[in-house]
C-alpha positions as CSV (number, residue, x, y, z in Angstrom):
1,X,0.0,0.0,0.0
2,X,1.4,3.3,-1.1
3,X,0.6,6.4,1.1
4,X,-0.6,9.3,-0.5
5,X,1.8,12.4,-0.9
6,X,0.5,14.3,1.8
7,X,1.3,11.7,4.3
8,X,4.3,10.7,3.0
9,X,7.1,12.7,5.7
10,X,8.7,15.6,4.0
11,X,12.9,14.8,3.7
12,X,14.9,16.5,6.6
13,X,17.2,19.4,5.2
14,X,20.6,18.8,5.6
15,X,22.1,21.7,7.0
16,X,25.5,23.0,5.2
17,X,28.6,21.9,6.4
18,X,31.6,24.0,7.5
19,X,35.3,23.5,6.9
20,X,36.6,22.7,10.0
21,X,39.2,25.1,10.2
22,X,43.2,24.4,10.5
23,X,44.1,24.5,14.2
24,X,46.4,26.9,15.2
25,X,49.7,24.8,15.6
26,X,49.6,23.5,12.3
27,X,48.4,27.2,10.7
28,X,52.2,28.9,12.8
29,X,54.0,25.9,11.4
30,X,52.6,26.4,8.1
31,X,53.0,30.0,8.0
32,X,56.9,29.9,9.1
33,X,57.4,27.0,6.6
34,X,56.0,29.3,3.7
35,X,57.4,32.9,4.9
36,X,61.4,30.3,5.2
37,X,61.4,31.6,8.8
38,X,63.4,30.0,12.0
39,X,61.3,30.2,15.0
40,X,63.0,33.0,16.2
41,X,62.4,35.0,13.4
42,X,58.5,34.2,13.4
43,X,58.5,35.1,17.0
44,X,60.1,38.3,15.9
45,X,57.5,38.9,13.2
46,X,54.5,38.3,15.5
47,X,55.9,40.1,18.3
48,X,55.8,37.5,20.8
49,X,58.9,36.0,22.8
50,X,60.3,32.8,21.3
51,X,59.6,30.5,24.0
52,X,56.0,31.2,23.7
53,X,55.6,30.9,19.7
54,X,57.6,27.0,20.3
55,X,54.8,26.4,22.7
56,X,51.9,27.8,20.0
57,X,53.6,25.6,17.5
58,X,53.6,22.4,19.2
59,X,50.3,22.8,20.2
60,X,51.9,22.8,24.4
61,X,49.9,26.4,24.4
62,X,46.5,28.2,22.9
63,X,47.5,31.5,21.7
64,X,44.7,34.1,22.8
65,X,42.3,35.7,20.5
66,X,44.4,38.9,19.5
67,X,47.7,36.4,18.5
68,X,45.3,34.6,16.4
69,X,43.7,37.5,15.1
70,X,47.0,39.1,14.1
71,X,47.8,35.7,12.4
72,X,45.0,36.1,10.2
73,X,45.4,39.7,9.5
74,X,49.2,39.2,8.2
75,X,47.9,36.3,6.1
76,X,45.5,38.7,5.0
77,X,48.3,41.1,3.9
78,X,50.3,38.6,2.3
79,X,48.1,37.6,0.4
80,X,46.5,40.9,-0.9
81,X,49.6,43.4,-0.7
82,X,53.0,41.3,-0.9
83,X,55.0,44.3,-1.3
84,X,53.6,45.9,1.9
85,X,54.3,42.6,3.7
86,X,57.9,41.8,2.3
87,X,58.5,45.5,3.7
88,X,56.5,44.2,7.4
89,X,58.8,40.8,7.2
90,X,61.6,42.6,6.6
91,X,61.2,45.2,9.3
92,X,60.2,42.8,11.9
93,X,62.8,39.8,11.8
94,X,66.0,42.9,11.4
């Protein structure tokens, strides 16, 4: 027996996924890998002391909201102004 199409229960939606996002440790590592960086130097360039950004990038540590942010924002630069952050690399890690 076939029900008729008002009884038959409407499909549930499926909701969009989201990227899971790359978690920090991996997105520092990354970063330094790309930008040929020692750990030192991307300590420098964030503004952080080193023994902190080794902690970030094996995941020992969470870097708070405004380290992350920055993160994004330089990202952000490099990717839409390289000149401008060639000239930020370069004055940072001096």
């Amino acid at each position: 027996m076939t029900l008729p199409d008002w009884m038959t229960p409407a499909p549930t939606p499926t909701r969009p996924t989201r990227a899971t996002p790359t978690p920090v440790p991996t997105r520092m590592t990354d970063a330094r890998s790309r930008l040929g960086l020692t750990p030192t130097r991307m300590a420098q360039y964030l503004g952080v002391p080193v023994f902190t950004y080794l902690k970030w990038e094996r995941g020992q540590r969470a870097p708070n909201a405004s380290a992350v942010r920055l993160l994004d924002v330089l990202e952000m630069v490099e990717a839409h102004a390289p000149k401008l952050h060639a000239q930020l690399l370069e004055e940072k890690t001096k």
